[in-house]
MIDRENFI-676166 format. One record per residue (C-alpha): chain; x, z, y; residue number from 1. Coordinates in nm, 3 decimals. Layout:
BEGIN
unit->A | xx->X | zz->Z | yy->Y | pos->NUM
...
//
This chain:
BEGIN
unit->A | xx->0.898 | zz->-4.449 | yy->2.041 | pos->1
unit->A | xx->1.091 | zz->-4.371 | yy->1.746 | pos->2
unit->A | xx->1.070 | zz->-4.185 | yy->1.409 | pos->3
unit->A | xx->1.272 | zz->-3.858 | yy->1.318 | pos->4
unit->A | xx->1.377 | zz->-3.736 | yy->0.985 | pos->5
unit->A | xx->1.200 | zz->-3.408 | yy->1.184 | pos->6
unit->A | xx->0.895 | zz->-3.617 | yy->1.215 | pos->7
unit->A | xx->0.892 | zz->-3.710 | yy->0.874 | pos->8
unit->A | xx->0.981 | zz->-3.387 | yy->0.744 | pos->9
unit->A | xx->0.621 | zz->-3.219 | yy->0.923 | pos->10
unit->A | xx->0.410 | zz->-3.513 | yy->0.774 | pos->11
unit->A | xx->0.506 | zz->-3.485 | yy->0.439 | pos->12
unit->A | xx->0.475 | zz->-3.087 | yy->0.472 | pos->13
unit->A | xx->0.133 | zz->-3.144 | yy->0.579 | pos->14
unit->A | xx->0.069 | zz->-3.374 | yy->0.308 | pos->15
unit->A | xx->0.213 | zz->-3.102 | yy->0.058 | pos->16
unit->A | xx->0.521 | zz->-3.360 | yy->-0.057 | pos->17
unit->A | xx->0.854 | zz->-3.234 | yy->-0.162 | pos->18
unit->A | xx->1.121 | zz->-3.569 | yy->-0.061 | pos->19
unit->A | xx->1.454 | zz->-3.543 | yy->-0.114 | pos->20
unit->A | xx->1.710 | zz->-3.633 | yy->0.181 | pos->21
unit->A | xx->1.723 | zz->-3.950 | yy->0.062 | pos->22
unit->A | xx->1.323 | zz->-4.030 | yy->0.048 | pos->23
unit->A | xx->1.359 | zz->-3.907 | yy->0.427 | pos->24
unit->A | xx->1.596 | zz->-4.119 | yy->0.565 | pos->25
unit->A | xx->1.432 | zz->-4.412 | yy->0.398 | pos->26
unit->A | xx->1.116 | zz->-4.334 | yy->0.491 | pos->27
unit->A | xx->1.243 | zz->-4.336 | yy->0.836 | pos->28
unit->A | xx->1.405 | zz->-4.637 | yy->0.891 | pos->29
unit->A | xx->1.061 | zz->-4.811 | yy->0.676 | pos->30
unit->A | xx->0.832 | zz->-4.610 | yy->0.975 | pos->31
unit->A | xx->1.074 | zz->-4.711 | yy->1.295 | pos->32
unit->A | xx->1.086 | zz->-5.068 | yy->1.116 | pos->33
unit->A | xx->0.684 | zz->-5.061 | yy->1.146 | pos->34
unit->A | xx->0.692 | zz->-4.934 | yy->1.471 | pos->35
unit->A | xx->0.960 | zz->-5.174 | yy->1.596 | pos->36
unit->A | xx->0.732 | zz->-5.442 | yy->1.535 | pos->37
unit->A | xx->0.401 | zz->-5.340 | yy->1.652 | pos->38
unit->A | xx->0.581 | zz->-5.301 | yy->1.941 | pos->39
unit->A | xx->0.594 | zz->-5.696 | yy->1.986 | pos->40
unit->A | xx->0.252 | zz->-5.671 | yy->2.043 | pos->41
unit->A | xx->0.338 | zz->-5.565 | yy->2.404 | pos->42
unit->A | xx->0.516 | zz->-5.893 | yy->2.499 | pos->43
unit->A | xx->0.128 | zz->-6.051 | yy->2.419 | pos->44
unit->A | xx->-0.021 | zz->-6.198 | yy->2.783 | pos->45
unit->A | xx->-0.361 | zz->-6.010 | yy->2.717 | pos->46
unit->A | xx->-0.479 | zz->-6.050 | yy->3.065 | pos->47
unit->A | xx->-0.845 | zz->-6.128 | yy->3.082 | pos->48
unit->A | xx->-0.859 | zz->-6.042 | yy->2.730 | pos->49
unit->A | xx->-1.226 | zz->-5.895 | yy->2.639 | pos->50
unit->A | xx->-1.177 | zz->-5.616 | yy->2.370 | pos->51
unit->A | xx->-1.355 | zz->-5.633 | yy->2.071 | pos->52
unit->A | xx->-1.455 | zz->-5.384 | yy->1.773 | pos->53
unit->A | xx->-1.501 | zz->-5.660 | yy->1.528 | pos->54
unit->A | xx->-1.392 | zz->-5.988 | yy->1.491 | pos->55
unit->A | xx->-1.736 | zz->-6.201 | yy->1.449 | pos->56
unit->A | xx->-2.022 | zz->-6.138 | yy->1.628 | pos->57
unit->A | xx->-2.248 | zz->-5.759 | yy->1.549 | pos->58
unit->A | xx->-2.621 | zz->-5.761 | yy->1.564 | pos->59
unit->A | xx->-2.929 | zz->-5.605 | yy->1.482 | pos->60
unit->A | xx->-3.029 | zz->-5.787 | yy->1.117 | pos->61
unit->A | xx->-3.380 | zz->-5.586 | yy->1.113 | pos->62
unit->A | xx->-3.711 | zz->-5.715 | yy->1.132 | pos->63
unit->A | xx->-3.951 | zz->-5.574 | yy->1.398 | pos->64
unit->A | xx->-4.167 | zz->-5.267 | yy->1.277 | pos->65
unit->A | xx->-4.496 | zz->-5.431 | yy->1.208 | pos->66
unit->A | xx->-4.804 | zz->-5.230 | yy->1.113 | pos->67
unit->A | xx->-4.953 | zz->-5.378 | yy->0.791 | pos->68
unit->A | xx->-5.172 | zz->-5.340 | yy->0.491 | pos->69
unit->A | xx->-5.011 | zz->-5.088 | yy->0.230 | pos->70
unit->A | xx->-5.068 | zz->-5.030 | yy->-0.146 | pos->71
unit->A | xx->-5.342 | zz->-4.741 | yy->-0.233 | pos->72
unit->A | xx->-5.292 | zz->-4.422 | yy->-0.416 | pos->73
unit->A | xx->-5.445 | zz->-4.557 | yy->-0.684 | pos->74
unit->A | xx->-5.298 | zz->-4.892 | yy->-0.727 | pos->75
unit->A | xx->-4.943 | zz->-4.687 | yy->-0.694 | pos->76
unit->A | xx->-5.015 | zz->-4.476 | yy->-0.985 | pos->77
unit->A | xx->-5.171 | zz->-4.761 | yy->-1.202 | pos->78
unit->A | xx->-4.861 | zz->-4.796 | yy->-1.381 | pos->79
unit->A | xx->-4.773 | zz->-4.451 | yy->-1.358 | pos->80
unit->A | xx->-4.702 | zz->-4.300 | yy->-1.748 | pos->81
unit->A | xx->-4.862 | zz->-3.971 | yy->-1.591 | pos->82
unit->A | xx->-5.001 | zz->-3.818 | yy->-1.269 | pos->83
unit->A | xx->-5.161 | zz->-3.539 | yy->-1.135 | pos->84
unit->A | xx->-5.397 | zz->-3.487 | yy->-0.813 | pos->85
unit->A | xx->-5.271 | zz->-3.849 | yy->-0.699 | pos->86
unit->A | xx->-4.925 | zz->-3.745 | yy->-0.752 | pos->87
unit->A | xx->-4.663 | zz->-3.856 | yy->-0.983 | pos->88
unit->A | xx->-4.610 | zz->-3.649 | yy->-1.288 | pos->89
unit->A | xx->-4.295 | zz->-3.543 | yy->-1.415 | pos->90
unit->A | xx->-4.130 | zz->-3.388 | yy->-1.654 | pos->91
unit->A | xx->-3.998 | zz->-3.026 | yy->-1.481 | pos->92
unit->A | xx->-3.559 | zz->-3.056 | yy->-1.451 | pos->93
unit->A | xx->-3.526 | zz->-2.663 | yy->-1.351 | pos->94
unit->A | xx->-3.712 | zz->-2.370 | yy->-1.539 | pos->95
//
């Protein structure tokens, strides 16, 4: 696979940029120079190689959802500066 000035010409016109003919042809040879050598990653033996999303080990950190003893209304709104009907109070933001 290779890089164009054509195909850099329709990315930077999607990403609204004006290059001059020099920018392109640089910008070329830099993206065929990437491309060149991701493509050594097809001479890697990666038979019997498991893919993987993430390098170390992914797993659930939660604890189990135990039923338990919870605070009261009225312990809650102890500290409260204000409440109402076992609500928190506050002061209105929209009138």
């Amino acid at each position: 696979m290779s890089i164009t000035i054509k195909d850099v010409e329709h990315v930077a016109n999607l990403a609204r940029l004006e290059l001059s003919e020099q920018e392109k042809e640089q910008f070329t040879g830099q993206l065929n120079a990437i491309l060149k050598y991701a493509e050594k990653l097809d001479e890697l033996q990666t038979d019997g190689v498991e893919p993987t999303s993430h390098v170390l080990p992914v797993h659930n950190v939660m604890r189990d959802d135990v039923i338990r003893e919870s605070v009261t209304n009225e312990t809650a709104l102890r500290n409260a500066p204000d409440d109402e009907d076992g609500q928190f109070k506050v002061p209105a933001v929209l009138e």
